[in-house]
N, C-alpha and C positions, 0 to 999 in steps of 0.2 A: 354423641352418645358415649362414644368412650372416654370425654373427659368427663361425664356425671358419675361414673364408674365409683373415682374415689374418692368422692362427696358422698356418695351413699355409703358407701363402707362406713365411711367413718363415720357419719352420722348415726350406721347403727351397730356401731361400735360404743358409742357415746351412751346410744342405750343399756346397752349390756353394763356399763360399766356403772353407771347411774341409778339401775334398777331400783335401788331401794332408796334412792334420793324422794326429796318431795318432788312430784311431776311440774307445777309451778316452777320451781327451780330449774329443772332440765331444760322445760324449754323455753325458758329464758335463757339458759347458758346457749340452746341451739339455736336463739336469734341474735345473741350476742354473737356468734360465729359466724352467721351467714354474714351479718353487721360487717362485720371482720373483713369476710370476703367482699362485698362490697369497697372497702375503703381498700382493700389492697387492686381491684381492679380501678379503680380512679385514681391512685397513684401509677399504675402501668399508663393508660389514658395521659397524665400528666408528663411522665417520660417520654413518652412518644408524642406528645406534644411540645416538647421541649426541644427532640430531636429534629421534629418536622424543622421546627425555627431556626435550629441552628445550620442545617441544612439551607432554608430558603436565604438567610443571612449571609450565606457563602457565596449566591448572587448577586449581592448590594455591593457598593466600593466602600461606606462605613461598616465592613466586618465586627469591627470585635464592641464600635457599639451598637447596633444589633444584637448582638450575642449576652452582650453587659446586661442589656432589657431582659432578653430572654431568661438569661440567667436568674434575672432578680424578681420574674414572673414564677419560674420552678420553684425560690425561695418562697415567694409568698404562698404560693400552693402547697407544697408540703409543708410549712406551718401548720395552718390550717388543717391538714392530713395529721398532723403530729399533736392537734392538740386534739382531735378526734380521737385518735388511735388512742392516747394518753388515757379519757375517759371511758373511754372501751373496755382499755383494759382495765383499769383500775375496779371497774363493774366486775369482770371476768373475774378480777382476785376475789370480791366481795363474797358473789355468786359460789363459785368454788369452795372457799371457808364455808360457807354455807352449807354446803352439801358434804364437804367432811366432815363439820361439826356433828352432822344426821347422822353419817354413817358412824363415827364414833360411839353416840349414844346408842346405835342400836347394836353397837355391837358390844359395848358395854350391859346391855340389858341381854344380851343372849349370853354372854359370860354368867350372869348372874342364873340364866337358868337352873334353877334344880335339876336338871333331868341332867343338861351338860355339862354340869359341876360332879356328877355323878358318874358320867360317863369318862372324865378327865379322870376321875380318881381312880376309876377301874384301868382306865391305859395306863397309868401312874402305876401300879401297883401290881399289875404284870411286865410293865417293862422292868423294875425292878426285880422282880421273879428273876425274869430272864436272864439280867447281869447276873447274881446270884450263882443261877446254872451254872452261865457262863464261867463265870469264877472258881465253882467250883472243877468243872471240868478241866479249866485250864492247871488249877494245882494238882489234880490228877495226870497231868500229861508232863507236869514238871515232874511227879513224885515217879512217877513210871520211866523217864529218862536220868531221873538220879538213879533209880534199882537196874538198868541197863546191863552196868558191867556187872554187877552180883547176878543180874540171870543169865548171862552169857558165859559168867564161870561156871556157875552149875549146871550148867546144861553141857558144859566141856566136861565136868568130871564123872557126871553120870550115863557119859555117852560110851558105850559096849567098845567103841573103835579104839 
């Protein structure tokens, strides 16, 4: 139970992320992944079958050809694992382009909004306000620390003391 834990996450995390993907597409990308885990569990499977041998190889008196077999058994199994994996991915990039390409377009066409091209202009156009203020206020804080020492004289000479 608790190793499904973070297969689901991420599986619906995949969702969130994908929402506005074609559903076609996602879950292809989510059988390309299970796929995935598949080939990654038959590769441990193949390690551990590897280790069994070279283990039981340690009881024979030809050791290392034993192990030579062995060895050249693992090779040909992760080949094999390697040219899966290769097609896998190569699908996963495919699939992926894919579904950026989607979300490009769509987001391309929400840029084009009128409503959102209307509402950028009005952020547009009060953030500039703002510098403006800004600006102004800040040459007012400069012009009031240049007059400093002229109001600090007159406020010495018209002081009663």
């Amino acid at each position: 139970m608790l190793k499904l834990w973070p297969i689901g996450f991420l599986i619906c995390c995949s969702f969130i992320r994908f929402a506005t993907a074609n559903p076609t597409l996602e879950n292809e990308l989510l059988k390309l992944d299970q796929i995935q885990e598949q080939l990654d569990l038959k590769r441990d499977w193949v390690k551990f079958r590897f280790d069994s041998d070279v283990q039981a190889c340690k009881d024979l008196f030809f050791t290392t050809n034993c192990t030579t077999k062995a060895k050249k058994q693992l090779q040909r199994e992760e080949k094999d694992l390697f040219e899966q994996e290769n097609l896998l991915h190569t699908r996963q990039r495919e699939v992926k382009k894919a579904i950026k390409d989607e979300e490009d377009q769509q987001r391309i066409a929400e840029r084009a909004d009128p409503k959102q091209v209307q509402i950028r202009a009005n952020n547009r156009a009060s953030f500039e306000e703002k510098q403006r203020e800004k600006a102004l206020r800040e040459a007012e804080v400069v012009e009031r620390r240049n007059d400093a020492a002229k109001r600090a004289q007159e406020n010495r000479n018209t002081s009663p003391f």
